[in-house]
N, C-alpha and C positions, 0 to 999 in steps of 0.2 A: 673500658675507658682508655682513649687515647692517654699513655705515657706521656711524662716530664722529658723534652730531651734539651739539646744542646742548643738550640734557637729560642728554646723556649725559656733559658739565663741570662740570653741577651734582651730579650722585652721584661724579664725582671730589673734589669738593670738600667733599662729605658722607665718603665712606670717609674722607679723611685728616682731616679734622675728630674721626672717631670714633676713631679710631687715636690721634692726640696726644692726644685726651683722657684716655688712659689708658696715656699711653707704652707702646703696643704696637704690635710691630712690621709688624703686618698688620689692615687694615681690610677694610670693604666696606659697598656701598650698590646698593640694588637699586629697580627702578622696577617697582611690580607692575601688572597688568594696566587699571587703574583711576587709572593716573596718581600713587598713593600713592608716596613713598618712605619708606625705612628705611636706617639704619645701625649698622653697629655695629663691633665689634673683635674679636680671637681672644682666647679665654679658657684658660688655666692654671692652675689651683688643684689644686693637689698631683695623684692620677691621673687627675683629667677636665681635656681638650682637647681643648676646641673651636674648630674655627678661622673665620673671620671671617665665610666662607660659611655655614658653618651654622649662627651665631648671627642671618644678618640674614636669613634664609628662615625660621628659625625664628620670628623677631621677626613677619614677615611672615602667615606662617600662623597663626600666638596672634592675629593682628588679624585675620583671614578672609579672605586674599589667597587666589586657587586660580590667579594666573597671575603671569606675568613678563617684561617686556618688554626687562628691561638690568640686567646687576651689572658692575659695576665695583669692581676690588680696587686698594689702594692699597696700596704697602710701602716700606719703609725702606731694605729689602733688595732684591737681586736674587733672584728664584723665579721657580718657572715655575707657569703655573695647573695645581692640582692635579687629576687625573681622577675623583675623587671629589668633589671640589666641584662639578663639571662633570656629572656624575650627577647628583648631589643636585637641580640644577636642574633637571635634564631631567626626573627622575621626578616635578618638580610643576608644569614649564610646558610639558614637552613638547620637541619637536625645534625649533630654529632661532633661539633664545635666543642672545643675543651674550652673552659674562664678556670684559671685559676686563681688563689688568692696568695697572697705571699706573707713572711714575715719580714719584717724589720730589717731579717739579716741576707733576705732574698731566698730563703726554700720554701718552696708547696706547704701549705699546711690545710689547706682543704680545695677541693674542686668539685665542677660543676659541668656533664654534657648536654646542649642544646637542644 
């Protein structure tokens, strides 16, 4: 498994930034192939939900990312990373992609490769 490194504090630090900014409970921030970042938060409005992954892949590809080097999900809560988010990325960067999850206080507490 691809290592926790030093880029990969600063999209911890972007998911929960995006996350409180809209008091929700699940964020995420991604490093795309080009060095760019994104973030964003899970969305609910009445029957669409989207969750944090695929608003910041989304984000990501409306910019013209085709790859992906690191997501990192931020929660409030305890979850486990979802295996559709975990697709989602694989079907656009391919196998070997690290998601990781964070705590509260921004360290790895579980992961996931593509």
């Amino acid at each position: 498994m691809t290592s926790w490194n030093a880029q990969d504090d600063k999209l911890a630090v972007l998911a929960k930034g995006a996350r409180s900014r809209v008091q929700a409970q699940i964020g995420a921030a991604l490093r795309d192939d080009t060095g760019r970042t994104y973030a964003s938060a899970e969305v609910s409005i009445g029957a669409l939900k989207l969750s944090a992954v695929e608003m910041v892949v989304a984000q990501a590809v409306a910019s013209g990312s085709t790859g992906i080097e690191s997501v990192v999900i931020s929660s409030q809560t305890e979850i486990a990373i979802s295996e559709s988010d975990v697709e989602l990325v694989r079907v656009l960067a391919g196998v070997g992609v690290p998601v990781y999850l964070t705590s509260e206080a921004g360290t790895s507490v579980d992961s996931r490769l593509t």
